[in-house]
Each structure stands twice: as C-alpha cells, then as structure tokens.
matplotlib code that plots the C-alpha trace (Angstrom):
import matplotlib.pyplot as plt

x = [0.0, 1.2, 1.5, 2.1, 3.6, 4.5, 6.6, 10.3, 13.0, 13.4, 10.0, 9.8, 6.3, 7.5, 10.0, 7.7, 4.8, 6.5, 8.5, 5.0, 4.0, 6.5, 6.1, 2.5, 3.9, 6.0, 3.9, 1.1, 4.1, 3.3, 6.8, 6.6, 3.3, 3.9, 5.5, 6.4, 5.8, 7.7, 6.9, 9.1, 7.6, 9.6, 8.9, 10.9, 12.3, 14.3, 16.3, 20.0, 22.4, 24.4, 24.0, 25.8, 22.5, 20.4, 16.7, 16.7, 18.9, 16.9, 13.9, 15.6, 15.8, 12.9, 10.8, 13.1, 12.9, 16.2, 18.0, 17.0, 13.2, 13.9, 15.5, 12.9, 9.8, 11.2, 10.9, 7.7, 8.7, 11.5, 9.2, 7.3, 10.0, 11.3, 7.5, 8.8, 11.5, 13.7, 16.2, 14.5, 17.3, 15.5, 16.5, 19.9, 19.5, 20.3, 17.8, 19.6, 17.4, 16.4, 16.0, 19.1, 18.1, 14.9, 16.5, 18.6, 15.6, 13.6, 16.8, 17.1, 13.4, 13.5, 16.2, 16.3, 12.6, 13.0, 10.6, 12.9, 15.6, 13.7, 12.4, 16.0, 17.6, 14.4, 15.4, 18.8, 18.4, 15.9, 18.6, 21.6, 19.3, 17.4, 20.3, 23.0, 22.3, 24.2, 23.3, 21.1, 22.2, 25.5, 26.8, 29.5, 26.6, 24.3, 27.1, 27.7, 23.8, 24.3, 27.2, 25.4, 22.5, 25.1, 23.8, 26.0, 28.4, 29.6, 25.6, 25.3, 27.7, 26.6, 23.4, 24.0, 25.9, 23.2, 20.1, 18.1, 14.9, 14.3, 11.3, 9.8, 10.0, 8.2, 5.7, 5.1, 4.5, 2.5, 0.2, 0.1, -0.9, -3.7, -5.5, -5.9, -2.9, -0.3, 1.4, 2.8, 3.0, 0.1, -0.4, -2.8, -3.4, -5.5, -7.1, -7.8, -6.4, -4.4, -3.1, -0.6, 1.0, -1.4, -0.8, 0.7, -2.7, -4.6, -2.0, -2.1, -6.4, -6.1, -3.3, -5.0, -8.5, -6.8, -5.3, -8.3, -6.7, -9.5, -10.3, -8.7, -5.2, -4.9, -6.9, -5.8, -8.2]
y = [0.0, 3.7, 6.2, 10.0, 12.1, 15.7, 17.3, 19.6, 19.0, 22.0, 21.6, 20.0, 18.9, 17.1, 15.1, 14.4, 13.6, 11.1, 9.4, 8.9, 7.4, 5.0, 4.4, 3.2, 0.7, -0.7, -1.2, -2.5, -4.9, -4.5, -2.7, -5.4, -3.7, 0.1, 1.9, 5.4, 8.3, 11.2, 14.3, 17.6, 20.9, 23.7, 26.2, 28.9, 29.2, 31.9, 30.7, 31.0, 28.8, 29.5, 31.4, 32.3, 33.3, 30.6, 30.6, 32.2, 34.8, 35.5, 35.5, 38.1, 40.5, 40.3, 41.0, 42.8, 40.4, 39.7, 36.9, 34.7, 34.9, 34.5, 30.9, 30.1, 30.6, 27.4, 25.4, 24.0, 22.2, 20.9, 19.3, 17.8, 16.4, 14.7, 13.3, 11.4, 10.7, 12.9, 15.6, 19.0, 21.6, 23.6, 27.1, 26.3, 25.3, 27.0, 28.2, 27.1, 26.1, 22.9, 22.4, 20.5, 17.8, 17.5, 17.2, 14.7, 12.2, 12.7, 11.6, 8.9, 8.1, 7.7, 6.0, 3.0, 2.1, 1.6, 3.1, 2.0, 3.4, 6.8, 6.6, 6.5, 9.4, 11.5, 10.0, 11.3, 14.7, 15.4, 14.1, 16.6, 19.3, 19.6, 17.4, 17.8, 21.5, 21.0, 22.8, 20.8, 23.1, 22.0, 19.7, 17.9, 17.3, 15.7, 14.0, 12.2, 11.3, 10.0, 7.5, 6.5, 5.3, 3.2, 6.0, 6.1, 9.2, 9.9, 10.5, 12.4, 14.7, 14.8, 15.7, 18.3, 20.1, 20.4, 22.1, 18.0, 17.3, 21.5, 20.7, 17.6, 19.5, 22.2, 20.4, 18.2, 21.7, 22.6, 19.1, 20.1, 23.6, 22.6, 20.9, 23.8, 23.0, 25.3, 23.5, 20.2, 17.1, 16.0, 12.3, 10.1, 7.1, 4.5, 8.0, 9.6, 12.7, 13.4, 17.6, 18.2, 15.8, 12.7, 10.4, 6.7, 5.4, 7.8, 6.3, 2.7, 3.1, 4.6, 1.7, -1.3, -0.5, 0.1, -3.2, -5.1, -6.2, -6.7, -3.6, -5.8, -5.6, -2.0, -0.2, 0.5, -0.5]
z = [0.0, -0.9, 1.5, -0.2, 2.0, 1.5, 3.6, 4.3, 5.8, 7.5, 9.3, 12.9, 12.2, 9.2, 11.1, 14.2, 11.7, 9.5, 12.8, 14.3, 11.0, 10.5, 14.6, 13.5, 10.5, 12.7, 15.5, 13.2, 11.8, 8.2, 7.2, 3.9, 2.9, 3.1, 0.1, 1.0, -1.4, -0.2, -1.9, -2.0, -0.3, 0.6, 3.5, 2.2, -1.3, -0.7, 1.9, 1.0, 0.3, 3.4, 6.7, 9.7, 11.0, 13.3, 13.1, 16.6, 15.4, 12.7, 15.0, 17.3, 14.4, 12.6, 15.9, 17.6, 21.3, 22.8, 22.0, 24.8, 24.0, 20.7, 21.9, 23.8, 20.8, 19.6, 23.2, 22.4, 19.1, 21.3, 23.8, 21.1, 19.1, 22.8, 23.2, 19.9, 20.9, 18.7, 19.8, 17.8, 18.2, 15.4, 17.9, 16.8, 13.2, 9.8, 7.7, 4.5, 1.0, 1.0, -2.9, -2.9, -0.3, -2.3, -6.0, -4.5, -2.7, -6.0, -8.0, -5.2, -6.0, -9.2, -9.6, -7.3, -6.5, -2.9, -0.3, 2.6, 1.0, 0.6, 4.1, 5.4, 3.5, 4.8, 8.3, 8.2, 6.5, 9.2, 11.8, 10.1, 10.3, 13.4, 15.7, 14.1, 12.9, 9.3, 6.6, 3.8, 1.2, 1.5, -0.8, 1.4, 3.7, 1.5, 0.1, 3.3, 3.5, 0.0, 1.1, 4.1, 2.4, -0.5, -3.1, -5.8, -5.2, -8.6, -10.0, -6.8, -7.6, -11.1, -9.8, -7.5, -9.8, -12.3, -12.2, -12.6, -10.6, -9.9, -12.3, -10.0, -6.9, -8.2, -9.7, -6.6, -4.8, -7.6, -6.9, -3.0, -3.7, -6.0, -3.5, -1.6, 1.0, 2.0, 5.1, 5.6, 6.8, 4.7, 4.4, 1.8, 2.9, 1.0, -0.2, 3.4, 3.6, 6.7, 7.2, 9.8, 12.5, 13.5, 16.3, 16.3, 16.8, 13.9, 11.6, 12.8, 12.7, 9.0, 8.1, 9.5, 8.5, 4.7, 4.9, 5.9, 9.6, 12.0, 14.3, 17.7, 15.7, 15.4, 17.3, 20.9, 23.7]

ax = plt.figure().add_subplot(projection="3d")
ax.plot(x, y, z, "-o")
ax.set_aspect("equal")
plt.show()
C-alpha cells in the first residue's frame, strides 16, 4: 500500500509527523506492505544557500525580542519532538534552501525504487538538520547522507551540480498547492487525507482499516 507524503526537511512537524507514522507501520508490523511516497515541499524558497545566522537569530531580528526569548519561541517544538522521541534543536538550526536535499531524494526516488531506502535518507536529513544543525544546502553534507545510504556518489555529484529534478519538486509543490494546501505534513493514505502531525494510533487506525486487519489488531483499547 502507498502512503504520499508531502513534507520539508526543514520543518519539525514534518520530522515528528513522519516518525510517528512509520512508529505506526512498525507497530502494526506491516513494514513489507507500506511503500512510501515522499513528496518535496519547501517552506521557504528563498532561503539561501548558506548562513551564519540561526533561526533564533533570525527571529531576534525580525521581531526585535532579545535573543534569549527569541530561543525560547522554539521550546515547544523541542518538547514535542522529545514526546517522539527525537532531539529538535530547530533554535539552533540554519535556515539554508532545501531544494538540494529535495533534487537529491527525488533523483534517489526515481532511480532505485525503494521506499525503505527513501524513508532512510528522509530520516537522516531530518537528523543533520534539526540534531545535528548542518546545513542541507550543503553539498558535502548531502554527500555524506548519499554515502550512508550506498547512493552512488559519482551521479550524486553529477546531480547536485546540475540544475536536474528543480522541475519535480516544483511540480510536486505545484500538486500540493492545488488541493488547496499550503502547510505540511500531509499524508494520503489509501485515499484519506491526513493535514498536519497525526498520532501513532490515527495512523495505525487509518493503516489497518486500509489493509483489511480486523479492528482488535490495530486499534488500541
């Protein structure tokens, strides 16, 4: 079964959302069934391609508060990301483009058919952003991602270097935006439309009811 899934990886929610989701598969043990569909988004095309500012710096300035508050505006996303067990340091993070990290998955995507595969190099661009607080528009960064995951380096390169994929994003954007969405995470699932972060159990109900399980075997009592 597909799951489409459009998302950043420079959003919290995003990362929390699609951790919860893959939580549910899991849980549900059906990881041999699920096919995920990630989908590009960006947050902000105009974010540059690199920054010595944080996103609490840049925070600070645009509404004039003092550093410190401007820190702590971004506690909350840090509790929830710990409730998921994830370490959210997004205070900290840079706001670099993420057209890059999207050309590259949608490469990835296209070019190797795997779902699990996909899944991971979402997992770890989410980790190198919000834990690690690397920059995603950095090509040595998603280079590492790239070897992690046994992509091969030398198309990766190639890629990255080229303008390739720019098109796909855009058009999955495009897609969201026609539906009348402008945020993400937004899940389909079996055709139920899902907007913004869901729960382990909303997935695993959505999920099992898709695959036919009976209720006792994924909903929890």
């Amino acid at each position: 079964m597909k799951i489409s899934i459009w998302g950043d990886y420079a959003c919290p929610y995003c990362y929390i959302g699609e951790t919860y989701l893959q939580r549910a598969v899991k849980e549900l043990g059906v990881e041999d069934k699920i096919e995920y569909d990630l989908n590009a988004f960006q947050i902000d095309l105009d974010a540059p391609k690199s920054t010595k500012n944080t996103n609490a710096a840049l925070l600070a300035y645009e509404k004039a508060m003092p550093l410190s508050k401007a820190n702590a505006a971004y506690d909350h996303v840090k509790v929830l990301g710990k409730e998921a067990g994830l370490t959210i340091n997004e205070a900290t993070a840079y706001n670099t483009n993420t057209m890059d990290a999207h050309r590259m998955v949608q490469w990835a995507k296209a070019t190797y058919h795997d779902s699990k595969l996909i899944a991971s190099l979402a997992d770890d661009l989410f980790y190198a952003y919000f834990t690690e607080n690397k920059e995603l528009a950095d090509h040595e960064v998603l280079l590492e991602i790239a070897k992690k995951n046994s992509l091969d380096l030398n198309e990766v390169k190639k890629l990255l270097e080229s303008n390739d994929y720019q098109d796909v994003v855009m058009q999955e954007e495009a897609d969201l935006q026609s539906r009348g969405i402008q945020s993400v995470p937004y899940f389909i699932i079996a055709g139920q439309q899902f907007d913004g972060v869901q729960d382990v159990s909303t997935f695993k109900t959505a999920i099992g009811a898709a695959l036919g399980m009976k209720p006792g075997e994924f909903l929890n009592f």
